[in-house]
N, C-alpha and C positions, 0 to 999 in steps of 0.2 A: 438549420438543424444542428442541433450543440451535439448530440449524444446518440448512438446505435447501440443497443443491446440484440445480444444474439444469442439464444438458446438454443442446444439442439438435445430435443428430446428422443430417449428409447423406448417410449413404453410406458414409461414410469409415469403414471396419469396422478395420484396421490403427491408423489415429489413435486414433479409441474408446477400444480396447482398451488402448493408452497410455494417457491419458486418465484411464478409467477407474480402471487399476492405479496412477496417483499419486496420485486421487482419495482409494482409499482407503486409502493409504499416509500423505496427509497430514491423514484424518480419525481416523484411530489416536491422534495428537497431541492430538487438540481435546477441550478437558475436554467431559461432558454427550454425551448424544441427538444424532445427527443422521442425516441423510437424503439419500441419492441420487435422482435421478430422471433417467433417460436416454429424451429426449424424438426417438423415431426417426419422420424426417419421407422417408425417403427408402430400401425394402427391410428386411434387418434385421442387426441388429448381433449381433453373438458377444461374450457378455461376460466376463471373467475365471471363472473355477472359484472359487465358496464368496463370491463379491462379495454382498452387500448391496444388490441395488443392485435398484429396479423401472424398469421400462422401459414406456415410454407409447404404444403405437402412433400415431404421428402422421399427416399430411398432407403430403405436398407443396408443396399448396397454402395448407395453414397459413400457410406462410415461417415467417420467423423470430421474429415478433413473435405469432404465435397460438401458435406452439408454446411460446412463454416462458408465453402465458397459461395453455396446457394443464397445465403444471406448476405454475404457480402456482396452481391452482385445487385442486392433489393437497398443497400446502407445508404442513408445518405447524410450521418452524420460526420462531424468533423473527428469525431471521435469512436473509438469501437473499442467496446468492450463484450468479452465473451463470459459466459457465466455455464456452468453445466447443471445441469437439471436436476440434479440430488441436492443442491448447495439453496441455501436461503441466504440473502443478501443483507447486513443489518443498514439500517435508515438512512446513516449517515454516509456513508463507504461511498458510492456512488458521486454521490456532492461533493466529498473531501477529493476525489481521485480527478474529477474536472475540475477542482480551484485551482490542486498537485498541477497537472498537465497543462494548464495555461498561465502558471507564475509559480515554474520550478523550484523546489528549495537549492535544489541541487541541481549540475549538469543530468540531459541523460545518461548519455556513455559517462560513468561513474560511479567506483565503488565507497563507499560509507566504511569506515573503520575504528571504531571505538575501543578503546582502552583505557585500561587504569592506568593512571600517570604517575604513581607514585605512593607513598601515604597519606598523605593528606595536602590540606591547606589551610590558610584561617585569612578571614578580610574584615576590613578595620576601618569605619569612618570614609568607602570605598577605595581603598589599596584591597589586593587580596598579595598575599606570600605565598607561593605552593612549593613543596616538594624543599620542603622541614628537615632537619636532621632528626634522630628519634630524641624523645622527650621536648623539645623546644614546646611545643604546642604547653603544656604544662608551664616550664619554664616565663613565658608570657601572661599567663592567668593570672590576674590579681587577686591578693585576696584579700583586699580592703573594700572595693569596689565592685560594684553590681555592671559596670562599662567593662566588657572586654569585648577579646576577639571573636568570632565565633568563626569556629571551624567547621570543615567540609571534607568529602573525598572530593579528592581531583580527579575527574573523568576527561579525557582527550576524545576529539573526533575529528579526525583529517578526511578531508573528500580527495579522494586522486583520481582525476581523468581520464579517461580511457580513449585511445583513438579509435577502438572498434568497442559493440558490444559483445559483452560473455555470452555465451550462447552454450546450452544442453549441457556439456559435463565441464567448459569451461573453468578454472580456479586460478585462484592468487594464492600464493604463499609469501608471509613475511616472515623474516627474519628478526629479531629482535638482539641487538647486540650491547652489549654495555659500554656508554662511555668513559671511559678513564680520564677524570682533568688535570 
């Protein structure tokens, strides 16, 4: 079993039903086994016609955190993803999030940080130059010739490692400082 999805529903039988019909619209996509689980904590839900899908009679009093358990105790994929019952799921999202999880771009514990790196850049016959004095870009333009460089902004993305994950209000702050050469 690749995949566990787990809803927990309140009530909301209209939502659900949404829900559920993207659910498995976009478990169609996802290679391998996977699994529904519609955790109803609140009356009962009407599920789509020919769904896949088991339904947990819940509690009330569960809330939301016994009811994640309730399903989680039924999971038996490799993977668990939780979805809330007001939310539609688009097609692909599901698929991309288990290719994500099993051939990371990135480390897990790891933040992403993208910045502009300067003014620009321009690349050439593949050389690229970034981070131009002002006007150079011009300065290089020919204008006899239809061959030049063609420029770009320069976007930077550093991945830095984390030995723990961020968790709840968690933050980084960077500083950004100017080198002097």
């Amino acid at each position: 079993m690749k995949l566990t999805v787990i809803v927990i529903a309140f009530g909301k039988e209209g939502l659900v039903r949404e829900c559920v019909s993207s659910l498995v619209a976009a478990l169609e996509r996802v290679d391998g086994e996977s699994e529904v689980f519609v955790v109803v904590n609140d009356g009962e839900v009407e599920l789509p016609p020919g769904a896949a899908i088991t339904t947990l009679p819940g509690d009330r009093e569960l809330g939301f955190a016994g009811a994640v358990a309730l399903g989680l105790e039924r999971a038996r994929g490799a993977w668990i993803a939780l979805v809330n019952d007001d939310c539609t799921v688009d097609p692909d999202s599901l698929a991309e999030l288990v290719r994500n999880l099993e051939n990371p771009t990135y480390p897990f514990k790891s933040v992403v940080v993208s910045f502009n790196a300067g003014s620009g850049a321009v690349s050439f016959r593949g050389h690229v130059a970034r981070n131009l004095p002002p006007g150079a870009i011009d300065a290089i333009r020919p204008t006899t010739s239809s061959v030049a460089p063609d420029s770009f902004q320069s976007d930077e993305r550093v991945v830095l490692p984390l030995g723990d994950y961020m968790v709840g209000r968690d933050r980084v702050s960077v500083q950004v400082r100017k080198v002097l050469r």
